[in-house]
Wavefront OBJ file of the C-alpha trace (Angstrom):
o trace
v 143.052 71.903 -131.407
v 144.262 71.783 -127.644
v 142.448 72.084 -124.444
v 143.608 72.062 -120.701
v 141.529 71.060 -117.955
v 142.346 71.884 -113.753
v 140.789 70.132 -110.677
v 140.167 73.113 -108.574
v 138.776 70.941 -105.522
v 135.908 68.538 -105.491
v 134.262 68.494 -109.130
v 135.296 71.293 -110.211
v 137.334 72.084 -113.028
v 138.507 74.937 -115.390
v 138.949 74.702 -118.957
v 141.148 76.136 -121.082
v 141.343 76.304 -125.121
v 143.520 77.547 -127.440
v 141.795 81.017 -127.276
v 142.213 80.866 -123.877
v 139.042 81.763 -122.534
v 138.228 79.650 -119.737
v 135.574 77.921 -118.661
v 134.133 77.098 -115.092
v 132.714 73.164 -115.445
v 131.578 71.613 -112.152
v 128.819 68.525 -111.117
v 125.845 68.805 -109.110
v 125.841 68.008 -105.195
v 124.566 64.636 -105.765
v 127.680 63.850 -107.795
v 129.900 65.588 -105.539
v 130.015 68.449 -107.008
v 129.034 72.237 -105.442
v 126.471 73.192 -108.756
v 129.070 75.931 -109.728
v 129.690 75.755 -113.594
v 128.361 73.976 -116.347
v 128.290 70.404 -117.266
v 130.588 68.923 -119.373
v 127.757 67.063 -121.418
v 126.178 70.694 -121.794
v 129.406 71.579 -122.979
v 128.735 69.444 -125.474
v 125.421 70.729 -126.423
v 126.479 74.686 -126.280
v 128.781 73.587 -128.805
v 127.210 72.026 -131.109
v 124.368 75.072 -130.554
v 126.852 78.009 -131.094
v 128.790 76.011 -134.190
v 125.544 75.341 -136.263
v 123.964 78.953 -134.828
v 127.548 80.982 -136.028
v 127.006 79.203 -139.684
v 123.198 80.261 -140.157
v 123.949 83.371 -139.525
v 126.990 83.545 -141.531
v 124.910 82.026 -144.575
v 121.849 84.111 -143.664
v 123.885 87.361 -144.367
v 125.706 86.149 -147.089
v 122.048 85.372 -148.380
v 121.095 89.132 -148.155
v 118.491 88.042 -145.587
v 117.965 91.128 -143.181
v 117.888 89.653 -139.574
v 117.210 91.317 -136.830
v 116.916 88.226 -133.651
v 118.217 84.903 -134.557
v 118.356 82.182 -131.600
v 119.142 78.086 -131.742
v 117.278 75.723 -129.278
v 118.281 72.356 -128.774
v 116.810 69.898 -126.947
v 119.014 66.587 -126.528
v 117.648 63.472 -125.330
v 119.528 61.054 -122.920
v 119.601 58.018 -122.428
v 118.563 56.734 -118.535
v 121.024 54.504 -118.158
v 125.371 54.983 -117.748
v 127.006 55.982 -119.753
v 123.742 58.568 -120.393
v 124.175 59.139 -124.019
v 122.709 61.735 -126.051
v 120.418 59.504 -128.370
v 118.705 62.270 -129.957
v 118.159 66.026 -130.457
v 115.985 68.568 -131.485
v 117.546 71.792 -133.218
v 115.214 74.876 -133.666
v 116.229 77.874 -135.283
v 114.336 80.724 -135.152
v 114.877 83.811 -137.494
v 113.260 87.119 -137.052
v 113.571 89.892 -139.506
v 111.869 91.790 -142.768
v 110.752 89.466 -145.273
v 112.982 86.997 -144.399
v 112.626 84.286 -147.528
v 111.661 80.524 -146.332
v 114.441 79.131 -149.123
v 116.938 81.118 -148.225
v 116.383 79.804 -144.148
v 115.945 76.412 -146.100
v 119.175 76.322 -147.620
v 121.248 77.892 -144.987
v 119.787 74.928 -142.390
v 121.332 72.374 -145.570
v 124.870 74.166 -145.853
v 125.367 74.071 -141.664
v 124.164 70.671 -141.692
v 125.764 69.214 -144.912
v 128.815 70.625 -145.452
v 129.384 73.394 -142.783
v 129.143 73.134 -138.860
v 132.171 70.003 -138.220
v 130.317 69.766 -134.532
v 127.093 68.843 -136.329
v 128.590 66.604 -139.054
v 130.728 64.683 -136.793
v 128.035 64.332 -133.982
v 124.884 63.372 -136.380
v 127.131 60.059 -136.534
v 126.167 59.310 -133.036
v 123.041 60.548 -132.871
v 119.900 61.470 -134.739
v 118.478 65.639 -135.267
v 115.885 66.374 -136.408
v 116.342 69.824 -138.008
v 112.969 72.356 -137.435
v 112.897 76.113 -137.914
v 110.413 78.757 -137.484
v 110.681 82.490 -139.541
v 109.266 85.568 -137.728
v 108.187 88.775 -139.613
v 109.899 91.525 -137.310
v 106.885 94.387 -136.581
v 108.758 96.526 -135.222
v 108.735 97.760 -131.485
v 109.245 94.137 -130.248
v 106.572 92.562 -132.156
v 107.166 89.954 -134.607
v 104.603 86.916 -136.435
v 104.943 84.109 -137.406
v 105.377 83.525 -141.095
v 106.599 80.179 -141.602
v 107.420 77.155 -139.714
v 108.322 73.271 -140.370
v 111.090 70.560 -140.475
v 114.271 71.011 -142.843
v 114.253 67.061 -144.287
v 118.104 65.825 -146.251
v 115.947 64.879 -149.599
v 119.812 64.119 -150.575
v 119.954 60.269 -152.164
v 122.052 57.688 -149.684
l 1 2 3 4 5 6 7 8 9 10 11 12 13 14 15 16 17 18 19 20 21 22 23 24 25 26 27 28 29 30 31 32 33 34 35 36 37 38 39 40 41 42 43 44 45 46 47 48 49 50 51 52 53 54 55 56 57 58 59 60 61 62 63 64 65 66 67 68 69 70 71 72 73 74 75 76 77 78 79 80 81 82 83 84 85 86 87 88 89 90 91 92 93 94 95 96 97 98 99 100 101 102 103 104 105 106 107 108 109 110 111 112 113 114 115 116 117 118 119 120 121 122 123 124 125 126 127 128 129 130 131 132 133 134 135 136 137 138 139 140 141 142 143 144 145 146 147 148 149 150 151 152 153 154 155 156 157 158
């Protein structure tokens, strides 16, 4: 995997990947920066969002599960001091859809975060997640309930 990155003038930079899409990064005015693009930390974050978000759903379908919203939060914690760490996170994924079974979110959260998303593998080595979801019976015309919600615990042995 290769990436390219270009000062464009004061802390602003564009990023390039291998599929070549690029992306506008950039540092508040405090930093020097003129608030145009995202932050490479959030970089970080988006990443690790949209890699664990792209598996559930992948699993979720595979799973026969009939989804019809699906959205990640995360919440990463920093640390106050430089070099401003993330030292924790909170991933939430909520699932909306008809009869959506609690297992099958269950075991979809265990597959991303076992053996799955490489973003969430290789960054639960630096920090701690804890993994929460929340499942949504879809009512049609926008409405939707809540059906079940809690915390996905690894009861795998050490």
């Amino acid at each position: 995997m290769k990436a390219t990155v270009n000062w464009q003038n004061n802390m602003t930079f564009i990023g390039k990947s291998a599929s070549g899409f690029p992306v506008q990064m950039d540092a508040e005015s405090s930093y020097g920066g003129t608030d145009s693009g995202v932050r490479p930390m959030e970089m970080i974050v988006l990443g690790l969002a949209g890699c664990t978000a792209m598996d559930m759903i992948s699993i979720l379908r595979k799973k026969r599960q009939d989804v019809t919203q699906f959205e990640v939060k995360m919440d990463a914690l920093r640390s106050p001091e430089y070099p401003k760490v993330i030292t924790s996170a909170v991933i939430t994924y909520i699932v909306v859809g008809k009869n959506i079974d609690e297992a099958a979110v269950l075991r979809s959260i265990e597959l991303t975060a076992t053996k799955y998303c490489p973003a969430q593998i290789m960054l639960e080595q630096a920090f701690p997640m804890d993994l929460q979801y929340e499942i949504y019976e879809d009512e049609g015309d926008g409405g939707k309930r809540l059906t079940y919600q809690g915390v996905w615990q690894d009861l795998l042995p050490e």
